[in-house]
Structure formats: structure tokens, C-alpha cells
N, C-alpha and C positions, 0 to 999 in steps of 0.2 A: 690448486684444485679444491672442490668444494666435496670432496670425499668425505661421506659418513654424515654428512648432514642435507637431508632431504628440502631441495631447493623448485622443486615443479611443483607450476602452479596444476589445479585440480581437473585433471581429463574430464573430454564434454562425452554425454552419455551415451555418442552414438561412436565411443572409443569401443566397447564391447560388441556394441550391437548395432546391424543395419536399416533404418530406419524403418523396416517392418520385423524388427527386434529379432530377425536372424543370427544366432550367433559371428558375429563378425571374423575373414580370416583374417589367420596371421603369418606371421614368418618366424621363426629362433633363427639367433647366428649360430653357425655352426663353428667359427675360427676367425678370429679377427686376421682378416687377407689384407684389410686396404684401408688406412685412415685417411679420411681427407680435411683438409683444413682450411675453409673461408676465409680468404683474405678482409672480407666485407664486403658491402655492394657499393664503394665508393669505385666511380670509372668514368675514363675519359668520355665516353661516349655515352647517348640518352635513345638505345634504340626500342621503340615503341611496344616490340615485339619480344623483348628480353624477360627471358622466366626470371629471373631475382627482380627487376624494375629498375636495375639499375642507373646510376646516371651520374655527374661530376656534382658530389659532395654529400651524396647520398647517407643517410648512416640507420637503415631500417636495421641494418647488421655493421654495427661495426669495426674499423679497421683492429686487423689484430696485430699484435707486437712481439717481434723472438722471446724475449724475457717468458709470456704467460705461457705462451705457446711450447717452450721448450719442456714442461712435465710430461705434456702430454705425448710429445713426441719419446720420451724417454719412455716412459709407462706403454706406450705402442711396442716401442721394441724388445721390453722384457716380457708382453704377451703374447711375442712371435709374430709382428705385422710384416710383409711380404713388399710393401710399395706405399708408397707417400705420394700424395693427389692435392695439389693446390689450384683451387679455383676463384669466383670472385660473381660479382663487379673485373676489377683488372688488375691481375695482384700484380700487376710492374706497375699502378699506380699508388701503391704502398710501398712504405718505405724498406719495411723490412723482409719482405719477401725473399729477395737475397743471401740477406743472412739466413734465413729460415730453411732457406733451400742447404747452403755449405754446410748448413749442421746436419739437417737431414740425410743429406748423402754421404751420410761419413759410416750407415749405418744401412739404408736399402738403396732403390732405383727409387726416381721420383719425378712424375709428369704433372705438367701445368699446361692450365687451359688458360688460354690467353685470345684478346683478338690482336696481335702482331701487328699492333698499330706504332702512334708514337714514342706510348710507356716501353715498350718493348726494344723499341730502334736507339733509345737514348741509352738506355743500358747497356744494350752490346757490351761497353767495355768492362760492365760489374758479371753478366753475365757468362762473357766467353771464360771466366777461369774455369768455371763448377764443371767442363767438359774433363778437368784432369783429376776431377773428384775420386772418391773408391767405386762409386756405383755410378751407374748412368743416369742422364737429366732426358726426359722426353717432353715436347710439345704437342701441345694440340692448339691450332689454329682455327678460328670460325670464320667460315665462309659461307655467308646465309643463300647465295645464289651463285647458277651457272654462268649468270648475263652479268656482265659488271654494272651496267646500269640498277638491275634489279637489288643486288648488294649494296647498291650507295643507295637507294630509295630509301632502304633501312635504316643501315649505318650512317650516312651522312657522305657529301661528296667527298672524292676521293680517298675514300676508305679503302675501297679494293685495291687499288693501287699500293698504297700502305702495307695491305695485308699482304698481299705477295713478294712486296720488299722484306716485310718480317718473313716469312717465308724460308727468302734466298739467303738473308742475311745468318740464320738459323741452321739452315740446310751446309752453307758454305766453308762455317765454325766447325760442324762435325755433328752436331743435335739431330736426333730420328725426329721427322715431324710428321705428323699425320693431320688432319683435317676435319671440322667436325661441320654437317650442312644438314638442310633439312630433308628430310625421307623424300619429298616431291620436286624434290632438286637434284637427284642423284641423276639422272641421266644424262644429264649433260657436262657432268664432272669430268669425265677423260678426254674430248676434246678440250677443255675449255685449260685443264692441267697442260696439255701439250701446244696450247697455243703461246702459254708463257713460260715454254722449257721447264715445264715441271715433269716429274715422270707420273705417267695415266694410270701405275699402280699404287699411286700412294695411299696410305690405308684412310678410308675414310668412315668416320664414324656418325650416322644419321639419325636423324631427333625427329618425332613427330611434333605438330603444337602443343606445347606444354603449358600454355597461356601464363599471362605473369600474373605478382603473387596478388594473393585474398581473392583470386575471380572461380566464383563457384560457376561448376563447369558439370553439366549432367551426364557423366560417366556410368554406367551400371556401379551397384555394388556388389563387391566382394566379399562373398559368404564362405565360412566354414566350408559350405558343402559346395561352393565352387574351387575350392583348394582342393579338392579332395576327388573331386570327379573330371575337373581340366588340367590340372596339373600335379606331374608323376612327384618323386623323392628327389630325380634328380634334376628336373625346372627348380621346385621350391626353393634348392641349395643354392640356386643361378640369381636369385635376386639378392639386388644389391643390400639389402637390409640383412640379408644373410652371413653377407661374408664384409661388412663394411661398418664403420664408424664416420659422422664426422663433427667435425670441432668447430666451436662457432663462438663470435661476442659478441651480446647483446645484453641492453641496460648494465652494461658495465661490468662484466661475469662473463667466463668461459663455459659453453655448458656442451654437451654432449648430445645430437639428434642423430633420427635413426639412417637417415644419408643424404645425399645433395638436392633432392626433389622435393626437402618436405620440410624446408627452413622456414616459413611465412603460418606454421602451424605448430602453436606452443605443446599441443597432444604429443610430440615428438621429440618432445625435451624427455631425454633419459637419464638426467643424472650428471652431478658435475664431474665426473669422471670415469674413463673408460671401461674401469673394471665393474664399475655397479651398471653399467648398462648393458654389459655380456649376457645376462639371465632375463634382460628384457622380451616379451613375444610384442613385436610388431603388429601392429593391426593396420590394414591394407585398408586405412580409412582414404588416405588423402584423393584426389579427382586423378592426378600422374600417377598413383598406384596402379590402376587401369591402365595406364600405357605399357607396365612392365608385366602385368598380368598377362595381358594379351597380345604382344608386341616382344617382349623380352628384352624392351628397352633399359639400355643402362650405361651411366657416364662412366665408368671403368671402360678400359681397354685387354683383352686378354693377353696372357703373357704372348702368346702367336704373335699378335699384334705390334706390340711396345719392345718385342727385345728380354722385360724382362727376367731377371737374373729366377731361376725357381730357386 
């Protein structure tokens, strides 16, 4: 970790202020609840519509390794972190995910987002132990449509297919799985779950467009005085910058951003490690700020949801 030595590069000027020099909001954490830790954006798949831009060898971010990764997760734990969140690209198409995972659950509950494709079906047999871990493993699955056809338009042909075998295969081992689609696709989610023997309550978790990365996207902005006139004490605490961390590599360094929505914006580099980013105030610069602003979007799952352990 790069603790005690100041490694961010220099915030652009409209980190304060909103381009009519409104004072800009922010967020404080108030408890580190949830670290999360980018596997990278290397993934089997190149779908067009992927917030990171994911794709097979990608390395805008990337792949991280247990060895760097394991301070950070120990430094989580002696801060009181509640849950461990692994996302990506497709961290079953990293090597060490796995390991990252048995060590991690030796210590809280811990969910990955995955698409339940190949990387995922090949593993089963590295995967099936970590169900006899201390804490529990959760998934999250994406399914970008109700029509299978619409899902492989995205993803690539027979993806859906894939996805549901990851699914079953996940489901069958003893893993909670839940589901993540887009907000304009939920309707059709409980017939489409009970067409392939899935059950129609399974929890699903829905995403508005969050466009992929560096695409400026005209969102209002978020002022001071719209923190303070649309949302109470206890929204503010609900956004993920509040109660979250997450861990990333790039150019060859771990460094520490204010959550999963805001990796493709150096302003959100906080510091090579977790402790000096605790005192950070967030500024609800990014265009996806706006989705949690106003929407209360957020890649955490609640303890209701995941099971997990309080």
C-alpha cells in the first residue's frame, strides 16, 4: 500500500464546483460497510453496452493478484468492513479470484458479480469449496434481457443459455444467487425466471444506463444545495460512497476510489490506502452520481437481500 505518501494526480476544477461554480455536493463515509475489489476489466465477453468497456484482454484496469490485494483486505477487516464485493470485467476470468475469495471469507460474507458464463462453469470445481467457508459466498448474475434473444444481441449468441446454466450450476452447489438486469427489463423477469425453473422471486437487482467509460453524459448537476433540499440525513448515508470503498489497479499500483461507478475518473482516486480515504468528502461530480442521486441506485445488495451476516 502506498500509505503516507500522497500519490493523486491533481483534481480538475469542477471537483469543487459545478460548472456555474455552485458549491459542488458531497458525501462523508460514515463506516467502512463494504470494500469492493476490481478484479480488472479484462472479460470473456465484449458487450457494447458494458459500464467498465470491458472486453477479452482489456487492461484499462488492470487484473489484480491475492498477494497486493491481501493488505487491503486485512486493513478492511481491522476497520470493521461488514462484506467483500468482487466485480470486474469477469473476475472468474482472473486467476486469482478464488484464492481472493477463501481468504476473504475466512473473515466476513462475500458477493461477486459475474456474468455466469464460461469463466464461471469451468471453475465450479475451484469454486464449489468456498460454500464450506466461515462466512457465506453470494452471486450476482447479469441478465441484461427478459427475451433471450435480446440478451444475446448484447452478449453474444448463446450467452443466455450459459447464463442460466451458471445460474443452476450455482443455485444446485448451495450459493444464494440473485440477478442484476436493466430497470426497463424488469417486467418480464418472473415469467421468464419460471419458464426455466427458476423461482420468480429471486432478488433482482436493476441498473439504469450507466453508459461506458469517458462518455460524457448530460446529467444535471449536483449542488450543495441540492443535497440539502432533496435529500434527508438518512438518503445521504444510503449512497454508496458513504458506506463503501473500492480497490483497484492501474498503471501498475493499487489505489483506492470512492466506489464501483467512478473507476474511468482519476478525481476519485483517494489515496493508496483505505485509511487515508475514510476523511475523504466525495463530490457527486461523476454523470452515474445522478443515477444514485435521484434513483438510489446502488451495486451493493442489502443485508435483506444477500443473507448477509449483521
Amino acid at each position: 500500500m502506498n500509505a503516507g505518501v500522497d500519490l493523486r494526480p491533481l483534481r480538475s476544477a469542477l471537483w469543487e464546483r459545478t460548472s456555474d461554480g455552485a458549491p459542488r455536493g458531497t458525501v462523508t463515509l460514515g463506516c467502512l460497510e463494504e470494500l469492493w475489489i476490481h478484479t480488472g476489466t479484462h472479460c470473456n465477453l465484449a458487450c457494447p453496452t458494458c459500464l467498465e468497456g470491458s472486453k477479452p484482454g482489456d487492461s484499462r484496469l488492470e487484473r489484480i493478484t491475492f498477494p497486493e490485494v491481501r493488505p487491503f483486505i486485512d486493513e478492511a477487516v481491522r476497520l470493521g468492513v461488514r462484506k467483500i464485493s468482487l466485480t470486474g470485467g469477469e473476475p472468474f476470468a482472473v486467476r486469482d479470484t478464488v484464492r481472493i475469495l477463501d481468504y476473504a471469507l475466512e473473515f466476513v460474507p462475500c458477493l461477486v458479480l459475474t456474468n455466469g458464463t464460461d469463466p464461471l462453469i469451468r471453475r465450479m470445481e475451484e469454486i464449489s469449496p468456498l460454500k464450506d467457508r466461515p462466512h457465506r459466498l453470494f452471486f450476482r448474475v447479469s441478465l441484461d434481457a427478459s427475451d433471450p434473444r435480446r440478451h444475446d444481441a448484447i452478449r453474444g449468441p448463446g450467452m443466455f443459455e450459459k447464463a442460466i446454466e451458471g445460474i443452476r450450476l450455482l443455485r444446485s452447489t448451495g450459493f444464494p444467487v440473485s440477478v442484476a438486469t436493466r430497470v426497463d427489463e424488469e417486467e418480464g423477469f418472473p415469467e421468464l425466471l419460471r419458464r426455466f425453473n427458476l423461482p420468480a422471486d429471486l432478488v433482482r437487482v436493476s441498473f439504469p444506463e450507466l453508459h461506458p467509460p469517458g462518455v460524457r453524459v448530460g446529467t444535471p448537476e449536483i449542488s450543495e444545495h441540492c443535497m440539502e433540499a432533496y435529500q434527508t440525513e438518512k438518503t445521504r448515508a444510503e449512497f454508496m460512497c458513504a458506506r463503501s470503498r473500492m480497490v483497484l489497479r492501474t498503471g501498475g499500483r493499487l489505489r483506492v476510489y470512492a466506489c464501483t461507478l467512478v473507476d474511468d475518473d482519476s478525481d476519485y482516486d483517494l489515496g493508496g490506502s483505505l485509511s487515508e480515504s475514510l476523511s475523504e468528502r466525495v463530490a457527486l461530480k461523476h454523470h452515474r452520481c445522478y443515477a444514485c442521486f435521484s434513483r438510489g441506485t446502488s451495486c451493493s445488495e442489502s443485508s435483506g437481500e444477500t443473507g448477509t451476516e449483521p
